[in-house]
N, C-alpha and C positions, 0 to 999 in steps of 0.2 A: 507306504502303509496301505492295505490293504481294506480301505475304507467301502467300507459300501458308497374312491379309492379305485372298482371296477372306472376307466373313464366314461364319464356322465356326462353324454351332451347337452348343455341346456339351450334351450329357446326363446329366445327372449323377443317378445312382439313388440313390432313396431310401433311406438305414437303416433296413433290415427284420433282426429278429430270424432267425437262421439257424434255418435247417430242417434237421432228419433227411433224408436222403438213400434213395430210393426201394431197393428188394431188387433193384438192377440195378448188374452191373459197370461200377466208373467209367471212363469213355474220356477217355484223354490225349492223343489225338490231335485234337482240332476244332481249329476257326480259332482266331484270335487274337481274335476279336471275341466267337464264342462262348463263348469259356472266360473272359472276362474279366465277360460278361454271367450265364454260369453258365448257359447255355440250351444245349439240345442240339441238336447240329451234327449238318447231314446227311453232312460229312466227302466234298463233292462238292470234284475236280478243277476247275481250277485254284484255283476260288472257291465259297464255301459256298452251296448256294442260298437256304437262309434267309437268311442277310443279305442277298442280292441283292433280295430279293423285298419285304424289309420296309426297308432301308434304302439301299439303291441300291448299296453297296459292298462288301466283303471284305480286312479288312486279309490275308488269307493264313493260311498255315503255316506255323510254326516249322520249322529247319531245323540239321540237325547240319553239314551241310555247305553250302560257300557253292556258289548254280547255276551254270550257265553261261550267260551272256546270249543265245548263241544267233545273235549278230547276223552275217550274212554282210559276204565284203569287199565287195562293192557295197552294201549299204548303209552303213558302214562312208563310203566316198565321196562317194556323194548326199546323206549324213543333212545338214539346216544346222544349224550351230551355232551356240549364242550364247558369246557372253564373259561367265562371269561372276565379281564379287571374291569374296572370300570370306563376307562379308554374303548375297551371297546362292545361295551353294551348299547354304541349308535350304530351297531350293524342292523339293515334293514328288519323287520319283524314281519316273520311269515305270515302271511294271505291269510283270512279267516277263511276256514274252506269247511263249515258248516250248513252251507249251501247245498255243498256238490251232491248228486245225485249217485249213490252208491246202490251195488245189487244188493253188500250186506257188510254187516260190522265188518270183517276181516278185510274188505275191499279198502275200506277207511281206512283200517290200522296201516294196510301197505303202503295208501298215499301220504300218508300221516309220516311212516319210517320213510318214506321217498324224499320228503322233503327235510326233514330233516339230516339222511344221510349225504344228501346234497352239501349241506352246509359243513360235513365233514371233507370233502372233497376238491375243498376250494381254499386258496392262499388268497388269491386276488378275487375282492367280489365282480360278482357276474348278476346284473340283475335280470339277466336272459333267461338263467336258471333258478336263480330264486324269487322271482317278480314275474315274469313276463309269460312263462310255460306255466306254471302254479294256476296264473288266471284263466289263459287260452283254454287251460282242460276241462274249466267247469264247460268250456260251449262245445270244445273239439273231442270227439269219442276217440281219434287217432292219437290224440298226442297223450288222453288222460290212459287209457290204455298202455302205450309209451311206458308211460311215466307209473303208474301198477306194475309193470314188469322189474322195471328196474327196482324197485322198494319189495315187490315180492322176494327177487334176487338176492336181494342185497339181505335181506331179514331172514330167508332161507337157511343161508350158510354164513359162518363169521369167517373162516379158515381158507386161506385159499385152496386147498384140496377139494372141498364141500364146495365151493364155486366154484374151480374149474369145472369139475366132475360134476355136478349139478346134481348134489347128491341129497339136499336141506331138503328141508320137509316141503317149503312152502314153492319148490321149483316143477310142479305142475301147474301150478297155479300161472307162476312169472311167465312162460311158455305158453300158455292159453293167453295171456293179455298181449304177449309180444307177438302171435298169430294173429288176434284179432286187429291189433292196429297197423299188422303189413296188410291184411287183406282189404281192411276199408280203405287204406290210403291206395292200394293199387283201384281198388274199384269205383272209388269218387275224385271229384275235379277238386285239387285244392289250391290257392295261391302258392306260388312258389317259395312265400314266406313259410307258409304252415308245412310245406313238406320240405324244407328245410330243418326246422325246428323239431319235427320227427326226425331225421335224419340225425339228429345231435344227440337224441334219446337215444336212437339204435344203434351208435356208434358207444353212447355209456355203457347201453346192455351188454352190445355181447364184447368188450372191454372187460368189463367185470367176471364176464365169463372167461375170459381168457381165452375166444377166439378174435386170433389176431386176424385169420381172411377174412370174415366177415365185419370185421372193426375196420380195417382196412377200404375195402368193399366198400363200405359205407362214407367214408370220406372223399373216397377217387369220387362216386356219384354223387356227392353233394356238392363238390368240387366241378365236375362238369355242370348243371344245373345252375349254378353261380356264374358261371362263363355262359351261359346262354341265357341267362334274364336277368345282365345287366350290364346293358349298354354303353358304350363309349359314351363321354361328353353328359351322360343323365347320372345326377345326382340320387342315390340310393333313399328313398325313405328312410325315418329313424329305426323301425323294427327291422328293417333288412339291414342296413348300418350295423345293428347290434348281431346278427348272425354270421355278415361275412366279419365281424370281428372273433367270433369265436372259432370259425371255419380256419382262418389266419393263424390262430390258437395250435388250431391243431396239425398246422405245416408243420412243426419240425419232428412231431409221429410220424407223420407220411413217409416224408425225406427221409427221416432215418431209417426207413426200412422199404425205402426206394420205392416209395409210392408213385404214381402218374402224376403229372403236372400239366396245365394246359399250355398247347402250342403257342409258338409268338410268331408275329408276325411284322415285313413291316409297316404295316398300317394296323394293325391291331394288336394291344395288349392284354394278356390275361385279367382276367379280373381282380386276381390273388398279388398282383405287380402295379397296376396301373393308376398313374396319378389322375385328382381331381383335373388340374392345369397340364403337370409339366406331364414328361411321358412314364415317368417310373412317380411311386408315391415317395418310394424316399429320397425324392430331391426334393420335397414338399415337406421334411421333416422341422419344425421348429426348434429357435435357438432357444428355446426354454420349457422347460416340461411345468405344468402349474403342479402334478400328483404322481405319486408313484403307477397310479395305475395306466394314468397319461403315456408316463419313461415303460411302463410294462408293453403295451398296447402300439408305440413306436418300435420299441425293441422285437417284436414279433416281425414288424414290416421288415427294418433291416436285416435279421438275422434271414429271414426268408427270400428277400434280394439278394444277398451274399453265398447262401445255398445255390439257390440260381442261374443267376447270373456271372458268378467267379470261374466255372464254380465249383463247390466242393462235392465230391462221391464219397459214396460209401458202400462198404462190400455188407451191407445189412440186407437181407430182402425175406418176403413170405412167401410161400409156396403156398401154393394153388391160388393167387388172385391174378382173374385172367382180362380184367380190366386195362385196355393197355398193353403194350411191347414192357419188356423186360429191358431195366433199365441195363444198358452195356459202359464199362468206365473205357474210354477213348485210349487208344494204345498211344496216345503222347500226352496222356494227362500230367506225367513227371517229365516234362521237358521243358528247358530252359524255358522256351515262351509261353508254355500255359503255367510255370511258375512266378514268372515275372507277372503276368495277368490277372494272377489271382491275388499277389500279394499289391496292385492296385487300390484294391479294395476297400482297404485297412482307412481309407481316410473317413468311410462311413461310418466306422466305430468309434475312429477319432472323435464327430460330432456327436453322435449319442451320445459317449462320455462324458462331452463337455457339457452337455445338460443336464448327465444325471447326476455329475457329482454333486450340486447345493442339496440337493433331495438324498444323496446318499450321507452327505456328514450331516443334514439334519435328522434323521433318521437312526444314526448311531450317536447322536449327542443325545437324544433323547431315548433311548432305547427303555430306560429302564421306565418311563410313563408310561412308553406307548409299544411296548416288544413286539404286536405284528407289524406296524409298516416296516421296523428294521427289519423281521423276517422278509419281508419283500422284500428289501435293500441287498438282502443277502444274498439270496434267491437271482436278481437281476444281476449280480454281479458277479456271481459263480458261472452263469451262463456269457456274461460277457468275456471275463479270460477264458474258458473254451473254447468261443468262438475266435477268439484275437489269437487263442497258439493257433489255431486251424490255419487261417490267414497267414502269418508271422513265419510257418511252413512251409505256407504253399499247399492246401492242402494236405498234411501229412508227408510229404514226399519229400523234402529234405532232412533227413536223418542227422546231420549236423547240425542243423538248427535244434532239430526238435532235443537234440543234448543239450543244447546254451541254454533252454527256459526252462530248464526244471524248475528253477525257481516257483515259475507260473504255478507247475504241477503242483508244488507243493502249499500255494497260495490256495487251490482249488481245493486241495483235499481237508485242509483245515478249516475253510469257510463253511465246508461240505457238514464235516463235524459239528461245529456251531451250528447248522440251521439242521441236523439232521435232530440233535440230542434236545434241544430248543421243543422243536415239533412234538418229540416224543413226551414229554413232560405236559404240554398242554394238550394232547389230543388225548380225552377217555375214550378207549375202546373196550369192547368186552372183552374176558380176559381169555389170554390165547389168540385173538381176533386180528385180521393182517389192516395192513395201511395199505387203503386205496385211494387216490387220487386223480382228481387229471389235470394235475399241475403239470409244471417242467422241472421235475424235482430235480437233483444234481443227478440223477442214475444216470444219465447219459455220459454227461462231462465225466462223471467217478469210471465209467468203465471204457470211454474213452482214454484218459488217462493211464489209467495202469493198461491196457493195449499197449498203447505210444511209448509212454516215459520209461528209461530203461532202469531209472533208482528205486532201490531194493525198498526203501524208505516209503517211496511213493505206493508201490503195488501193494506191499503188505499192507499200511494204513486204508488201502482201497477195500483189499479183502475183509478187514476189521471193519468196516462200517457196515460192507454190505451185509454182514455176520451179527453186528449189531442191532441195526435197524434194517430188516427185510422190508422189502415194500413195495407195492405195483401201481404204475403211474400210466393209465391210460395203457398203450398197449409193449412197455418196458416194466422189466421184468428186473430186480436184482438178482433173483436164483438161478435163473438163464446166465447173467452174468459170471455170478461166483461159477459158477460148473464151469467155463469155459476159462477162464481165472487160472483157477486150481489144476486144468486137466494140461496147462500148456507149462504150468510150475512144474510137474510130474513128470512133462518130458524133457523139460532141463536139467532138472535133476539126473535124467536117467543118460545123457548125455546128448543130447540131440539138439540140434544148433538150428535158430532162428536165421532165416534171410533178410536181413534189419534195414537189403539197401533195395526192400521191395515196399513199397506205400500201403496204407490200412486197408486198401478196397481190394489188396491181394487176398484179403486175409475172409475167405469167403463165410460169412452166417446165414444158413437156412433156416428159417421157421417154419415148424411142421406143426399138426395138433398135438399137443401135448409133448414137445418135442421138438429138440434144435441141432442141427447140423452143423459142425466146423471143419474146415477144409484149408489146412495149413501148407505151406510148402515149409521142410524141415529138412536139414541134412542128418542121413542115415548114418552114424559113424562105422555101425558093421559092414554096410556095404559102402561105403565111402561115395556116395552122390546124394543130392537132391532126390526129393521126391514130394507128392503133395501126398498126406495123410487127412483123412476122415475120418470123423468121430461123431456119432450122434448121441447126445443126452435126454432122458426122459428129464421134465423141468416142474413134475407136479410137486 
């Protein structure tokens, strides 16, 4: 059977014998983080800046009286909203951001849709994004900046045509704040936490834009800067903790579209690979996950060691990012010992599994109280038989294999369906408005799939969903998909024969702006040989 929050580290202080208290009147006014921690509060507006500085956040100040949210009637209008039951009205409660320091109303309404479209954007919480950038921007001009472009953006256009094209009214606006916050961040010193956390922003922005180099771009260098301030054997502060968890987030973007990775060594490992103790982190994987978001958050480590390290290719990549050599797939990647090598692997998965499963059958016994952490369940485990056919093949490259698990395939595309139609049901968007994310939505594994599986069952139901629910997921595209889908339907049809005993990384995709390249080998039946054909699609 086909069974199927953000992880929260907490800190818990040590029992220490109390101490005498210095010849200094005690202040009852610090934060709440302060006076809980018993450390002195610089008693800075909106948000304390020692906690910002050493832990990314500020629960606040206590309050005799309740605020006033502050929020005008157009935002009030534009904000979207979701539905949700009572299970899960204990998702965090956005920042009062009555504080912040705006040029003018419209400034506000943008940050205002900023954060609120954020909360559309997310399966698993993330209090990175909705806690910890929210606060940093009342002090940092770079990230609040940031985070205006993105909400401009996003509030601009509902339609992915109107975003890619940048065609909404309010997309001089998003452009003027995404300038201002590349130019202060190149022209001031900031901890490598803070330009980090821009880096997360401008990796949203132009996502949303639907520029995939510069989404790209922006991960490969966030990705180096993570490898260079932070050190073997030193333990990460919490705020940096919580970035290289989202940076890890977004390996299997990268990967998929043959992003740069940092070199190993042997005395040194990547940052994005390397355990506390042992020498990779997931041999440090625990035999219990306490939360879904716990099994989420391991599940990124393995999946991104098993890309890696196995490992697996892919014939995905983007044109013009010039970061980095071009990844090349190894002329014995299908040979006996880099198949046997890879399918090693598979014992990784095996442990994850056996973790996630009490959190997956609780999560579907309960589904009807609590229907998002199942959606996670769902979500986690669409992506784990993806990754396990990948393995279970060898990377792709055994053709005989990949015929014995349709099964899998057909496991995948019907989970796919449940969390796809699920989603659709609870997400209000305006109407006509596309589904943007930067989850790990199934688009991968669904167009993986129909690529691979060669059941008629399988690809059609693939085409039906992407057909159903359209949708962009960080820098994946369903419409990129269905187009290449349909256009390889149409030369079966017209008689033209697939090379089935050549692996998926044969099967070349270029991403251009606004625009994808595929590069097949097919047999010509008029001319009786092989040949590679080319095809480029406009993808607006």
């Amino acid at each position: 059977m086909t069974s199927l929050t953000l992880f929260v580290a907490k800190f818990a202080l040590d029992h220490r014998p109390r101490l005498s208290r210095a010849g200094k009147p005690k202040v009852r006014t610090g934060c709440i983080t302060c006076r809980r921690r018993r450390v002195k509060c610089d008693e800075s507006k909106p948000a304390c800046s020692v906690c910002l500085k050493y832990q990314g956040r500020c629960e606040g100040y206590k309050s005799s009286k309740p605020q006033e949210t502050g929020y005008s009637s157009q935002y009030r209008a534009i904000r979207p909203r979701l539905e949700y039951n009572d299970a899960e009205k204990a998702f965090p409660i956005e920042p009062d951001c009555t504080s912040c320091m705006f040029s003018n109303q419209l400034e506000k309404d943008h940050f205002d849709y900023w954060l609120a479209f954020t909360e559309t954007m997310l399966l698993f919480r993330s209090d990175l994004l909705t806690k910890v950038i929210p606060q940093l921007s009342w002090q940092d001009p770079v990230i609040k900046h940031a985070a205006l472009a993105i909400g401009a953006s996003a509030l601009s256009g509902t339609t992915r045509r109107e975003r890619m094209l940048g065609k909404g009214r309010f997309n001089s606006d998003a452009l003027v704040h995404y300038g201002k916050a590349m130019k202060l961040l190149f022209s001031s010193k900031m901890p490598p936490e803070r330009t980090l956390l821009a880096c997360l922003l401008f990796i949203t922005f132009e996502s949303l834009r639907g520029n995939k180099v510069a989404g790209l771009s922006h991960i490969n260098h966030g990705s180096l800067i993570l490898d260079q301030h932070t050190p073997q054997g030193v333990d990460p502060n919490p705020l940096l903790d919580e970035v290289m968890t989202s940076f890890q987030h977004f390996g299997l973007q990268s990967w998929s579209h043959s992003g740069t990775h940092p070199k190993e060594t042997d005395i040194r490992v990547p940052w994005c690979c390397r355990g506390r103790k042992a020498r990779y982190a997931v041999q440090e994987m625990p035999s219990v996950f306490e939360s879904l978001e716990m099994a989420r958050r391991w599940w990124d480590i393995v999946r991104h060691h098993l890309e890696h390290h196995a490992p697996l290719q892919t014939g995905f990549r983007v044109e013009g990012v010039s970061f980095g050599e071009a990844k090349q797939v190894p002329p014995d990647y299908a040979s006996p010992a880099s198949q046997k090598r890879i399918r090693s692997f598979v014992h990784f998965l095996d442990s994850w599994s056996l973790s996630f499963q009490p959190l997956a059958i609780k999560a579907e016994s309960g589904k009807t109280a609590n229907a998002a952490e199942y959606l996670k369940a769902l979500s986690l485990r669409i992506h784990y038989l993806h990754t396990w056919a990948a393995i279970r093949t060898a990377g792709w490259t055994d053709v005989e294999d990949i015929g014995r698990i349709t099964p899998t395939f057909l496991d995948i595309v019907a989970l796919s369906r449940e969390l796809l139609s699920a989603q659709a049901t609870r997400q209000l968007l305006v109407p006509n408005g596309e589904v943007f994310t930067l989850e790990d939505s199934p688009t991968w594994p669904l167009g993986s799939a129909c690529l691979m599986c060669q059941a008629s069952e399988v690809k059609e139901e693939v085409v039906r969903l992407f057909k159903e629910y359209p949708r962009r997921d960080g820098l994946w595209d369903t419409h990129g998909f269905l187009l290449m889908i349909e256009w390889l339907k149409e030369m079966s049809s017209a008689g033209y024969a697939f090379d089935e005993q050549r692996h998926i990384a044969d099967c070349n995709v270029v991403f251009r702006e606004h625009s994808v390249m595929l590069v097949k080998r097919l047999w010509n039946p008029a001319q009786s040989k092989w040949k590679h054909s080319c095809i480029s699609f406009n993808i607006l």
